[in-house]
C-alpha positions as CSV (number, residue, x, y, z in Angstrom):
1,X,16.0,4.0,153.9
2,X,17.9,7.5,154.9
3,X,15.8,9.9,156.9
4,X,14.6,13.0,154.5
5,X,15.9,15.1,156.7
6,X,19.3,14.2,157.4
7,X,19.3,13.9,153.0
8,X,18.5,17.4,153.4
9,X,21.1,18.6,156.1
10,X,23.6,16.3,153.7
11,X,22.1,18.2,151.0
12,X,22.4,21.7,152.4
13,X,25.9,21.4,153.7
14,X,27.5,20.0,150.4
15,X,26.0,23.6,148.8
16,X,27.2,25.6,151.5
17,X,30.6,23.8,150.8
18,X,30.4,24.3,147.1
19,X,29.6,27.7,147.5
20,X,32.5,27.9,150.1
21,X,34.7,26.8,147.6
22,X,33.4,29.2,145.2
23,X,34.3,32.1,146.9
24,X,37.2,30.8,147.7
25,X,38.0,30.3,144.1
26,X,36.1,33.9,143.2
27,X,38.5,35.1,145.9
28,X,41.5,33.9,144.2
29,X,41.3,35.3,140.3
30,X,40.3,38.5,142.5
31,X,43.6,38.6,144.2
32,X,45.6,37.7,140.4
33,X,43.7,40.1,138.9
34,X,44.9,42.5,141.2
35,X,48.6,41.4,141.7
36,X,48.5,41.7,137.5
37,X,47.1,45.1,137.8
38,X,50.0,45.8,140.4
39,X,52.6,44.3,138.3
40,X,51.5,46.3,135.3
41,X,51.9,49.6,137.4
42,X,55.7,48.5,139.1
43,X,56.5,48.1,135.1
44,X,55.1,51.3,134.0
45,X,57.0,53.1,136.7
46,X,60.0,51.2,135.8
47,X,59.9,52.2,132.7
48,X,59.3,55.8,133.1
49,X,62.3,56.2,135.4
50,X,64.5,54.4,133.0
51,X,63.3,57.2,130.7
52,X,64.2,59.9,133.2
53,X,67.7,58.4,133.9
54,X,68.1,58.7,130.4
55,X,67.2,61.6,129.3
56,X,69.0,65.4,128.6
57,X,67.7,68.0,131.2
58,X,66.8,71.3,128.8
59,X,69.1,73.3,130.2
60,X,72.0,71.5,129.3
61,X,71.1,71.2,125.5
62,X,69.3,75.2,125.1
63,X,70.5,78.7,127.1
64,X,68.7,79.6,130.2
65,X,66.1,82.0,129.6
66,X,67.2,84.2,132.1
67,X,69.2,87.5,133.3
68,X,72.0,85.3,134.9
69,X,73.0,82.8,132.4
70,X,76.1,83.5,132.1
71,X,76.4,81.6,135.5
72,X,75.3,78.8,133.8
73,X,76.7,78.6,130.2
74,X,80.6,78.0,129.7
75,X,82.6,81.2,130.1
76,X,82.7,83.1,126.6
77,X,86.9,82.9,124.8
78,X,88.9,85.7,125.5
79,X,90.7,87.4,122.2
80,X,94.2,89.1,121.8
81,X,93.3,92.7,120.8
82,X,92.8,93.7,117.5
83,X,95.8,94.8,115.2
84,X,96.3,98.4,115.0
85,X,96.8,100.2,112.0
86,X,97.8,103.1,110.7
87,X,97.4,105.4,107.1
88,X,99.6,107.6,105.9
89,X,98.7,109.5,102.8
90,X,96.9,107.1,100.7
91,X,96.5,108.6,96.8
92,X,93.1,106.7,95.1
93,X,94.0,107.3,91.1
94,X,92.8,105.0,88.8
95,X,95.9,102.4,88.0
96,X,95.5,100.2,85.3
97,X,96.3,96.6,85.5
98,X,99.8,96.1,84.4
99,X,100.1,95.6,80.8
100,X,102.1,94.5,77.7
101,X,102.7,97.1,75.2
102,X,104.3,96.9,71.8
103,X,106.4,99.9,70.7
104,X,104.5,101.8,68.5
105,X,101.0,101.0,69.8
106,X,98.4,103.7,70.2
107,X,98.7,105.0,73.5
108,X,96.7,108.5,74.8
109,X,98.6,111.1,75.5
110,X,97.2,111.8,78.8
111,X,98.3,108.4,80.0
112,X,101.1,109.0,82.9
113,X,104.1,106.7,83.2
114,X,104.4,105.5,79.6
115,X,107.8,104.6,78.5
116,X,108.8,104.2,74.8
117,X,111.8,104.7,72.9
118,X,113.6,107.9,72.2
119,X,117.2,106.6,71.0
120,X,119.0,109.4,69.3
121,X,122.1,108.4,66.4
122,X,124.9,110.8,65.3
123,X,126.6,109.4,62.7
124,X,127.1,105.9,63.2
125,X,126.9,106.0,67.3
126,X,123.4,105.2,68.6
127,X,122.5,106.8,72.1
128,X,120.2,104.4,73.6
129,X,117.1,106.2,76.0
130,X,113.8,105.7,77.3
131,X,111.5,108.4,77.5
132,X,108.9,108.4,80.5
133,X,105.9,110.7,80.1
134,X,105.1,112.4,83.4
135,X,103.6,110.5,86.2
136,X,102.6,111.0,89.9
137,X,103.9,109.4,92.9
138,X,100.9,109.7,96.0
139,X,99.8,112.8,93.7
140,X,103.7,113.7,93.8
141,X,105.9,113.8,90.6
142,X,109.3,112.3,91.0
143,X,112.4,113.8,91.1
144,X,113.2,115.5,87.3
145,X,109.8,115.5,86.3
146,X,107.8,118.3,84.7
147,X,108.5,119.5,82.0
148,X,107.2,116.6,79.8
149,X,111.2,115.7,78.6
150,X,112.4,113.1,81.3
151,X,114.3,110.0,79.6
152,X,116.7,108.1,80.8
153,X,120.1,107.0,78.5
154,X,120.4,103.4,78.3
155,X,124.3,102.6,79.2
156,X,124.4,99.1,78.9
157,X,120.8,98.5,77.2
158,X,121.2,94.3,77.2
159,X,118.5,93.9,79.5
160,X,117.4,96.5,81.5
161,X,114.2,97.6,83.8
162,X,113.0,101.2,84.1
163,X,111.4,101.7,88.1
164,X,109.8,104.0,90.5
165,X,112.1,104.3,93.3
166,X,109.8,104.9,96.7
167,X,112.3,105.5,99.6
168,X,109.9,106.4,102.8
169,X,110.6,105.9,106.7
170,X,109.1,103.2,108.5
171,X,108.5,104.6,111.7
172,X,106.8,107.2,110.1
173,X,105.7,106.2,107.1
174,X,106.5,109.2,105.7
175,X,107.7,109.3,101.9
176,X,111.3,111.0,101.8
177,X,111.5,110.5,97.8
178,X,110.8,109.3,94.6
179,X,112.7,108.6,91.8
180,X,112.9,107.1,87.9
181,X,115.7,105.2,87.1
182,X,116.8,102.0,85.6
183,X,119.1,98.8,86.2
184,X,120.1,95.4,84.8
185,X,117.1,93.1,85.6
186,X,119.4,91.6,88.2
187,X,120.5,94.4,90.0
188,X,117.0,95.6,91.0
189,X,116.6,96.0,93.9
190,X,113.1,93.9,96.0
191,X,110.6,96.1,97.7
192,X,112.0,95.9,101.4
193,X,112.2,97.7,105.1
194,X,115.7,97.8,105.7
195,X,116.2,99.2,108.7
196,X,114.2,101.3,111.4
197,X,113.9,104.5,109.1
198,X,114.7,103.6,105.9
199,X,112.5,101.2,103.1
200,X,112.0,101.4,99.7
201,X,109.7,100.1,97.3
202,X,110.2,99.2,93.8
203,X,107.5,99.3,90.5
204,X,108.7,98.4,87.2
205,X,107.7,100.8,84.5
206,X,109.4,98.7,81.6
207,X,111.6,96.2,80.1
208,X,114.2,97.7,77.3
209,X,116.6,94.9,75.9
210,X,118.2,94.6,72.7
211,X,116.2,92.0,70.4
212,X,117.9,89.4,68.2
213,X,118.3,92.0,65.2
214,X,120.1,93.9,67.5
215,X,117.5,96.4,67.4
216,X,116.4,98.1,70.9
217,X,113.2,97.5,71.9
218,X,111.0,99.2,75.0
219,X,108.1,97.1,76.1
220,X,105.9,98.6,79.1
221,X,105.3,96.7,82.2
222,X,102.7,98.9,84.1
223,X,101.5,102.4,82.9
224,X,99.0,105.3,85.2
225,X,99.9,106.9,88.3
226,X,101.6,105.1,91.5
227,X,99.1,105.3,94.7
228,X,101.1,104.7,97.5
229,X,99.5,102.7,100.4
230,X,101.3,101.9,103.8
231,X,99.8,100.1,106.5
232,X,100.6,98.3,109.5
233,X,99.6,95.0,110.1
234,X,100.3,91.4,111.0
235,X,100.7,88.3,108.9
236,X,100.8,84.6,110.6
237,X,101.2,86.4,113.9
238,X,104.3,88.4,112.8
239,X,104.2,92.5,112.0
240,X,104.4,93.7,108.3
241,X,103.9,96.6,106.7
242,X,100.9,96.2,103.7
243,X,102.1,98.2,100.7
244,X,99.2,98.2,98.5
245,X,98.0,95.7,95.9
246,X,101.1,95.8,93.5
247,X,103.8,95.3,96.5
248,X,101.7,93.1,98.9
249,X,103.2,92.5,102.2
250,X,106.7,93.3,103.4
251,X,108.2,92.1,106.8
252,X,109.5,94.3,109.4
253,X,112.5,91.7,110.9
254,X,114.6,95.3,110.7
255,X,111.9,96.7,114.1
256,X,111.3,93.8,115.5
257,X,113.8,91.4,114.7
């Protein structure tokens, strides 16, 4: 039979074992718990400076909010300077679009530039003219104008156009004249500069032709005064002269060729 007391000594160190153990084993999910905790933060801060190696600093998406940004924002283009122009006496009447007229239609009396026909027969020879009622060049009337009689006899009246002639300088821009006259459709001349001081410009006034009855017929083109517009500019780089809405652009090869 054991002695009681070495059962109890037995006894005694057996718990102090167990409980040995236990705090060994408490000791243990301590030290996990805490190496999880730690692994949790390294991945958290892992992740964060992922996100920072990532991401856009603000001042490279938005302006600096400061005095000095231009130190810090790409420099700004540089752009050729702009084209210079220049007016010369610019007239403002009211033109009316060009237009189709039939010979004999209404037309008011105080309308300037109208052409219509004023062929004159003796005997059995027919003089073939074109009146034009009295107009103004840039608030100027052209050469033989006036008196409210200018026409113009028809030579060769096959097919023919009636014109404002604008001769001007175009160094200067100045207008040196202005003149009614006609031509066969394919000798009139194209609005041009033709050389350093001398350029014209061309409107058609009418058409007169002689019809399939052989009858002479005068059908306007454009009626109202001529405003005269002359401008220097540039198109696709290259220097023209702008000469108002019904001439458009001209080029000026013959001053800087």
């Amino acid at each position: 039979m054991d002695d009681p007391t070495q059962t109890h000594e037995r006894d005694l160190n057996r718990l102090e074992n167990d409980l040995e153990e236990l705090r060994n084993r408490n000791g243990l999910e301590n030290r996990t718990k805490d190496l999880q905790a730690n692994s949790d933060k390294l991945e958290r801060r892992s992740t964060v400076m992922d996100a920072l190696a990532k991401a856009e600093p603000k001042w490279m998406s938005e302006p600096l909010d400061r005095t000095d940004r231009q130190n810090y924002l790409p420099p700004r283009p540089t752009f050729p300077p702009p084209t210079i122009t220049r007016h010369i006496s610019v007239s403002d009447p009211e033109i009316p679009a060009a237009t189709t007229q039939d010979v004999g239609a209404s037309t008011p009396l105080d309308v300037t530039f109208v052409c219509s026909d004023a062929s004159t027969t003796v005997g059995d020879v027919t003089i073939n003219k074109v009146a034009v009622t009295d107009g103004e060049i840039d608030k100027v009337l052209p050469d033989g104008m006036g008196a409210g009689d200018f026409s113009l006899t028809i030579i060769d009246p096959t097919d023919v156009y009636v014109y404002a002639y604008v001769l001007f300088n175009p160094s200067t821009l100045a207008i040196t004249s202005r003149t009614v006259t006609y031509s066969n459709i394919v000798d009139v001349p194209e609005s041009r500069v033709e050389t350093e001081t001398t350029g014209f410009l061309v409107y058609v006034l009418a058409e007169a032709f002689m019809d399939d009855a052989g009858l002479f017929q005068v059908t306007n083109r454009r009626v109202g005064d001529i405003g005269v517009e002359l401008i220097y500019g540039a198109v696709n780089g290259q220097p023209a002269l702008y000469a108002g809405e019904e001439i458009g652009w001209l080029d000026l090869v013959a001053l800087f060729p």
